[in-house]
C-alpha positions as CSV (number, residue, x, y, z in Angstrom):
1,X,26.8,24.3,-19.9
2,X,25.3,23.1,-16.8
3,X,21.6,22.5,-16.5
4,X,20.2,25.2,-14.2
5,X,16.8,24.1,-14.7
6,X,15.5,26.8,-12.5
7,X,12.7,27.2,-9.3
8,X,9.3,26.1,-11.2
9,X,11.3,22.9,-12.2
10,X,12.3,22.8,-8.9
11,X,8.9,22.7,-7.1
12,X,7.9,20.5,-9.9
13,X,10.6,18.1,-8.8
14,X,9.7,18.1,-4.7
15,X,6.1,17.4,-5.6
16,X,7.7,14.1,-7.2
17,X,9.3,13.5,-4.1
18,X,6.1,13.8,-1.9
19,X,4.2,12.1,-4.2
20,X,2.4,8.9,-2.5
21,X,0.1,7.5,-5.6
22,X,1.1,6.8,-9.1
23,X,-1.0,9.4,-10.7
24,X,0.4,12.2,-8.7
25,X,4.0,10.9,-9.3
26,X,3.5,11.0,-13.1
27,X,1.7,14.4,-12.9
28,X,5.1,15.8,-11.3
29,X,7.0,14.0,-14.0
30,X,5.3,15.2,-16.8
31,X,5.7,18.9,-15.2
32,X,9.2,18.4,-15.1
33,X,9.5,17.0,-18.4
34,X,7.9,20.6,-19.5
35,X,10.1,22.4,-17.6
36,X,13.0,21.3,-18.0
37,X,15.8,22.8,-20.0
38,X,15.8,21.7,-23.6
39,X,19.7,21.8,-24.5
40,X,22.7,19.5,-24.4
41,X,23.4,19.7,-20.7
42,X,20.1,18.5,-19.8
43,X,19.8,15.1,-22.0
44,X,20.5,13.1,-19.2
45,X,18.4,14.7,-17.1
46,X,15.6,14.6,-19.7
47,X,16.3,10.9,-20.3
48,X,16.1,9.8,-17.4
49,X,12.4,11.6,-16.4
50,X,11.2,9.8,-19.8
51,X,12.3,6.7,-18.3
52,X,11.0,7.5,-15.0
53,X,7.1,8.3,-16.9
54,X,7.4,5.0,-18.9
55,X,8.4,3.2,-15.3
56,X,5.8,4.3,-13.9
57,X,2.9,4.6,-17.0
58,X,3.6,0.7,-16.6
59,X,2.8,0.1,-13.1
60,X,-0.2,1.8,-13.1
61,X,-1.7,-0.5,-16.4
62,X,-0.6,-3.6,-14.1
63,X,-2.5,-2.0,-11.2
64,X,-5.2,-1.3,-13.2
65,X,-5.5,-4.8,-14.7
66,X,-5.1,-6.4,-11.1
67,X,-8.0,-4.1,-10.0
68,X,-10.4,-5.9,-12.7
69,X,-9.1,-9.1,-11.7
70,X,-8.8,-10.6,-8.3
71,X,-9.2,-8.3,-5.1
72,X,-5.7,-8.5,-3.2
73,X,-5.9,-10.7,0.0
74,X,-3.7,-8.3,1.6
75,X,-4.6,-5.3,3.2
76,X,-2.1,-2.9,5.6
77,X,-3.8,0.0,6.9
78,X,-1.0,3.2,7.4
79,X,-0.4,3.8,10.8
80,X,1.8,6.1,12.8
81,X,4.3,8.4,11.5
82,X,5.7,6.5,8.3
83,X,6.0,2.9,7.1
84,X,9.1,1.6,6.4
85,X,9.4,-1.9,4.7
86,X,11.9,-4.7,5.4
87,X,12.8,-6.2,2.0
88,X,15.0,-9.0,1.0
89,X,16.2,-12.7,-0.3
90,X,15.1,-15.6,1.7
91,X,16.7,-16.4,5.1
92,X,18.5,-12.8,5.2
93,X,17.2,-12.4,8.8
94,X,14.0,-9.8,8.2
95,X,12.0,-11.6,10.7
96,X,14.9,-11.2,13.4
97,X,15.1,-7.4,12.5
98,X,11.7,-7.3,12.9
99,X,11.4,-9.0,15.9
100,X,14.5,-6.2,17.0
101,X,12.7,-3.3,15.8
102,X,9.5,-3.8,16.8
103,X,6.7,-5.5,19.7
104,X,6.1,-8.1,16.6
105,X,7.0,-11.7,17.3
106,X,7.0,-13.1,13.6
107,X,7.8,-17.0,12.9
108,X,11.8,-17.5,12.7
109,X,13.5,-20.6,11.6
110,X,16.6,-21.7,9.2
111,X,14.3,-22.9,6.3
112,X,13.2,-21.1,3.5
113,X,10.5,-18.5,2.7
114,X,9.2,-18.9,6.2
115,X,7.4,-15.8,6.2
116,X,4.1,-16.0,4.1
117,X,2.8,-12.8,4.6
118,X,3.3,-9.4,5.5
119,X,3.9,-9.3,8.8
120,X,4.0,-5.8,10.7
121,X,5.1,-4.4,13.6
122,X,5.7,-0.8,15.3
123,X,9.0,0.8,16.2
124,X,9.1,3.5,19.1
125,X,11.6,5.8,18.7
126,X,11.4,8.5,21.4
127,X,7.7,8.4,21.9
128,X,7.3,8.8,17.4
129,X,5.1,5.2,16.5
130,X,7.0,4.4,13.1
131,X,5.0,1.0,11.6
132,X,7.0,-1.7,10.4
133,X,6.5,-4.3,7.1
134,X,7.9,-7.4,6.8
135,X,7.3,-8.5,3.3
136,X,7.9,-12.2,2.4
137,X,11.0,-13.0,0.6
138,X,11.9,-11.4,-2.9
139,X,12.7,-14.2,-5.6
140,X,13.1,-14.1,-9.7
141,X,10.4,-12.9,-11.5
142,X,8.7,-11.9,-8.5
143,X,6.2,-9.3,-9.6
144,X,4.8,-12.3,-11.8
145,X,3.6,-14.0,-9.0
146,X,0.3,-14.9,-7.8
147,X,0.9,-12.0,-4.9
148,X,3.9,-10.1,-6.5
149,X,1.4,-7.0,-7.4
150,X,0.3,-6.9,-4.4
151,X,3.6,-7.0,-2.3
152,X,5.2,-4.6,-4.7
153,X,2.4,-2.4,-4.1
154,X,3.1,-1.9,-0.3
155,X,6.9,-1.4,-1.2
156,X,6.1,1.7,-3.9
157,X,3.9,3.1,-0.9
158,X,6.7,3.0,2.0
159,X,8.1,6.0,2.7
160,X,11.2,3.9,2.8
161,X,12.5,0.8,2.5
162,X,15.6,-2.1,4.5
163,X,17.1,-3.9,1.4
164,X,18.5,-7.4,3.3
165,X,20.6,-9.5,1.3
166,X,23.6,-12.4,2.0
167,X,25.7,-11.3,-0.9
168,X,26.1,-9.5,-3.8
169,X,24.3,-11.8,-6.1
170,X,21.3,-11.9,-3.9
171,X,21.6,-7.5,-3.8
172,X,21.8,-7.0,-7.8
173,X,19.0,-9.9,-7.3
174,X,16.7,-7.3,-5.5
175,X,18.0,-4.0,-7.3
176,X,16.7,-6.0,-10.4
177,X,13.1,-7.0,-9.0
178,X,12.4,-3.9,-7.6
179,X,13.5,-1.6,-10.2
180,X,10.3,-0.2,-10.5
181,X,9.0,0.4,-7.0
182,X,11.9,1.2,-5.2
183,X,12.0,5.0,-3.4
184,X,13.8,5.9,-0.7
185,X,16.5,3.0,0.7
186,X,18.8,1.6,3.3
187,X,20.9,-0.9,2.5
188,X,21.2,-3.2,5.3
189,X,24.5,-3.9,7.1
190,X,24.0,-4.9,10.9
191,X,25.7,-1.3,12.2
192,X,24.5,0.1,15.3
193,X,22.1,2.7,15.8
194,X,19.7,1.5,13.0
195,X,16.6,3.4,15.0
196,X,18.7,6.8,14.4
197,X,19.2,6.1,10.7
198,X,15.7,4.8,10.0
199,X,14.5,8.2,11.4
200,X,17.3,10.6,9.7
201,X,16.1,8.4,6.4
202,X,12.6,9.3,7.0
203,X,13.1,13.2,7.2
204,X,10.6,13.8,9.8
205,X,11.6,15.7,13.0
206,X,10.0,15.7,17.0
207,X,7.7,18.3,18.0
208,X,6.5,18.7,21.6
209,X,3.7,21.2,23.3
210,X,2.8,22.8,26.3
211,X,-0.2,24.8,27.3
212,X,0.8,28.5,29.1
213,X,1.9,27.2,32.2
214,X,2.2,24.0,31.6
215,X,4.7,20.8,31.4
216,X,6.0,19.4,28.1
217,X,3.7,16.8,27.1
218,X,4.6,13.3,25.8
219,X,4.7,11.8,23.3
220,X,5.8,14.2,20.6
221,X,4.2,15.1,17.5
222,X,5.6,13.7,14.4
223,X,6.1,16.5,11.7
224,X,8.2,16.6,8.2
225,X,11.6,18.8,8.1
226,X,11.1,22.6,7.0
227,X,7.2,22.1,8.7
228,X,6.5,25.2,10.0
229,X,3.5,26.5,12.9
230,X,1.3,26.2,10.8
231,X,1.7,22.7,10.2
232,X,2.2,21.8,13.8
233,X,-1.5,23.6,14.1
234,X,-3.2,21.7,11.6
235,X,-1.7,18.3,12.6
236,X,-3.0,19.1,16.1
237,X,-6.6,20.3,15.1
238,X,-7.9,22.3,11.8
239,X,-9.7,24.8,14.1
240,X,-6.1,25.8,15.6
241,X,-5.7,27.8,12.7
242,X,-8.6,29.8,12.7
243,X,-8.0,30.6,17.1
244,X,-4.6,30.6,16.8
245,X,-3.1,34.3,18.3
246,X,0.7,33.5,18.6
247,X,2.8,30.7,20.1
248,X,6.4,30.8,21.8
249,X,9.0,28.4,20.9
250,X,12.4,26.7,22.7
251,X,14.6,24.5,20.9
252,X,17.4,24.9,18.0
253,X,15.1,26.4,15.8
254,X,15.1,30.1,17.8
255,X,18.1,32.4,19.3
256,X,16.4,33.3,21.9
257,X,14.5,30.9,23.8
258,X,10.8,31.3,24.2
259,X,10.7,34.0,21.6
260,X,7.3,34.8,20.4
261,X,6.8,33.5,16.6
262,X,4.2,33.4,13.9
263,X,2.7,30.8,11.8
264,X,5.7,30.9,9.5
265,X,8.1,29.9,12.0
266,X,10.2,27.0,10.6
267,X,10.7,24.2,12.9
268,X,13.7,22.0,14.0
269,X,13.8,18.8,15.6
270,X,13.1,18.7,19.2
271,X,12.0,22.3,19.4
272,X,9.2,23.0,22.5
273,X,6.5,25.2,21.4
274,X,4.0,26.7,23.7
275,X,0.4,28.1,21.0
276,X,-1.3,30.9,22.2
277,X,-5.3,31.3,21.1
278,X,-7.3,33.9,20.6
């Protein structure tokens, strides 16, 4: 019998997916638990959401606990697009990928745990600012460290994350650490064309305006896939909404080109859209 667990369970599950903080990600979980199918088919499935509530009931007691202790010394403010995180064992090259990725020029050398501290950086990728985290090298029993909380913190938040590791030891060596944090991830392996699959990973697509009458502008906005007009509009400015009359749109998203949509209108990456106020 297979599961089907049905649309409501299926919302329930994308608001997991979206979810940045701890409290929302359990409030999914817990909705999912409801809804889900209570047979045979489904005790896997219902297994592994228990897991996923206990997972995460215990990182936010530890957070808790850190908040009534020490302040963190660490601070990264979100910028651009997304964050991803670079993540791995000592001396697996995440300061040269950074250094590759990014305008950021952090310290490189053959010794160990040369990198203290986050370091951060930003990636362009066509005009799309996507910020970059180096976080210092993942050992045993890292969470337990004086800064472990902390660190592990800005790895739950990433929207996704570069595992880097020499060998197979050193990757169940992370996998194990980071059980409990780890989201969305690429596994490293130096292939070309990272750029492209950091931003396929990331799900977002490239939106660009015009005025009526007016040249594409640059840079692009930065939306999520399936956003729709209505998104673009808000992203731009709330008071969008409120003026907005129609807007014509050009790209992959339309059969005809420059077709006059709605709000509704799904968009697709690289689509041109022209809004129309009242």
């Amino acid at each position: 019998m297979p599961v089907n667990p049905g649309i409501h369970y299926q919302k329930a599950e994308e608001e997991y997916r979206e979810a940045v903080t701890i409290q929302d990600k359990l409030k999914a979980l817990k909705k999912m638990m409801a809804l889900v199918p209570k047979h045979k088919s489904s005790e896997n499935l219902q297994r592994e959401i228990k897991e996923r509530i206990s997972r995460y009931t215990k990182i936010l007691q530890k957070e808790k606990q850190q908040k009534k202790g020490k302040k963190s010394k660490f601070s990264i403010k979100k910028e651009g697009a997304a964050t991803v995180v670079i993540v791995g064992t000592t001396n697996s090259g995440k300061s040269t990928l950074l250094s590759k990725l990014t305008n950021a020029r952090p310290e490189i050398a053959d010794y160990p745990f040369t990198t203290k501290k986050p370091e951060i950086g930003t990636m362009d990728y066509e005009g799309i600012k996507i910020q970059i985290v180096e976080i210092p090298a993942i050992f045993e029993h890292f969470e337990a460290s004086q800064d472990g909380l902390a660190l592990m913190s800005i790895i739950r938040l990433a929207d996704l994350v570069i595992l880097m590791f020499n060998n197979e030891e050193e990757k169940r060596l992370l996998r194990k650490e980071l059980e409990e944090v780890l989201g969305e991830y690429i596994e490293f392996e130096k292939v070309k064309g990272l750029k492209d699959l950091i931003w396929r990973r990331l799900r977002l697509i490239k939106v660009y305006t015009k005025v009526p009458g007016g040249k594409k502008q640059f840079p692009p906005l930065a939306l999520k896939k399936g956003d729709c007009i209505k998104d673009m509009a808000e992203h731009i400015h709330k008071d969008f909404i409120k003026k907005f009359h129609f807007a014509r749109v050009w790209g992959k998203s339309v059969k005809h080109q420059g077709i006059r949509v709605n709000l509704d209108h799904v968009l697709e990456d690289n689509d041109l859209v022209e809004l129309h106020m009242k």
